[in-house]
C-alpha positions in Angstrom: 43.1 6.4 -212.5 46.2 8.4 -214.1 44.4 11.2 -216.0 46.5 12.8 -218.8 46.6 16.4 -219.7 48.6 19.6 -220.9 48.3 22.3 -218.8 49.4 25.9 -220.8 51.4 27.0 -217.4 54.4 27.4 -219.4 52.5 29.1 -222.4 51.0 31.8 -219.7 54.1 32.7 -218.3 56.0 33.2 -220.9 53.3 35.5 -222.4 53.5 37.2 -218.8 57.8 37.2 -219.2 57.2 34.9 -216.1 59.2 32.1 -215.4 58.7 28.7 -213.6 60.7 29.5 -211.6 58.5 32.7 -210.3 55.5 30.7 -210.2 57.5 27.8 -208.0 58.6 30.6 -205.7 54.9 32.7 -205.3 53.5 28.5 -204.9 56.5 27.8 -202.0 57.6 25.2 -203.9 60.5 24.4 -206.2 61.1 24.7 -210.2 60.9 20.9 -210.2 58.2 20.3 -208.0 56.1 23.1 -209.9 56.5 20.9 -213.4 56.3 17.6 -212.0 52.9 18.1 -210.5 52.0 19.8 -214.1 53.6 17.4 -216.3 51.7 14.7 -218.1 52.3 12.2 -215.3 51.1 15.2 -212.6 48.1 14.8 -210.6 48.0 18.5 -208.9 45.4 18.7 -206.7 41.8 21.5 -207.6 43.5 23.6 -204.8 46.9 23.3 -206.7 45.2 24.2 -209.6 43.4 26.7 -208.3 46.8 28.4 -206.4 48.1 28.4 -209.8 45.4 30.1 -211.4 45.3 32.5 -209.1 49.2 33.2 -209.6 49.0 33.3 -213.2 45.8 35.8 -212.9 43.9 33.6 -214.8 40.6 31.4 -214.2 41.5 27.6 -213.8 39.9 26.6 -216.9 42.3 28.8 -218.9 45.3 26.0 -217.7 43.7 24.0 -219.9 42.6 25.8 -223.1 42.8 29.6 -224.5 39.3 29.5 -225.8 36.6 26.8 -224.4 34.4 27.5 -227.1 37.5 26.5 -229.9 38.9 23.3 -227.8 37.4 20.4 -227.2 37.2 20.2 -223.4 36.8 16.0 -221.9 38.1 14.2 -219.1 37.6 12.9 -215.6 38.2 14.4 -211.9 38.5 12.4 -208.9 37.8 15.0 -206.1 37.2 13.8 -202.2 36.4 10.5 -203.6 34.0 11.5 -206.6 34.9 11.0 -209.7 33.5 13.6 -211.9 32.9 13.6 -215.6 34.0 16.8 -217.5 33.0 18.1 -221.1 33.0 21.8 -220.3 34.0 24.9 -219.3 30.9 25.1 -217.1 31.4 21.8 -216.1 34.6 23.1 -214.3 33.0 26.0 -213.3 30.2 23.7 -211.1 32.8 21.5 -209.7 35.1 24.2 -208.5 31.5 25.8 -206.6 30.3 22.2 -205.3 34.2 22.1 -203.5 33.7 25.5 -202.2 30.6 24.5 -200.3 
């Protein structure tokens, strides 16, 4: 399953005078790399996700909307084999603590 979605990476840096390029280095990775695995055809990974949160200073669920409670949060996430349904912020907030277990 090929999940599609818009991650604000570029949105957040820019309102940080970051570039991709800063993030790719703080991440060990390249420019490319970086927006590949945040493009629409990206699958980063919840620790990638998370690594890039974390960069940005920001909680993972702000990579995918400003405000939860003006956007319309759906979609699915297949994590160590489960596929997990997602309609909310705290829906993203319970996954990211059953992972940490």
């Amino acid at each position: 399953m090929n999940i599609m979605y818009k991650l604000r990476v570029k949105e957040i840096l820019k309102t940080q005078g970051r570039t991709g390029r800063d993030l790719a280095t703080e991440l060990g990775m390249t420019e490319v790399g970086l927006y590949k695995a945040i493009g629409e055809n990206g699958n980063p990974s919840l620790k990638r996700l998370q690594d890039i949160a974390d960069s940005l200073n920001v909680e993972v669920w702000e990579l995918f909307t400003e405000r939860p409670e003006e956007s319309e949060i759906s979609g699915f996430i297949k994590a160590k084999g489960v596929i997990y349904e997602i309609k909310s912020l705290q829906d993203i907030e319970n996954l990211l603590d059953i992972l940490r277990l």
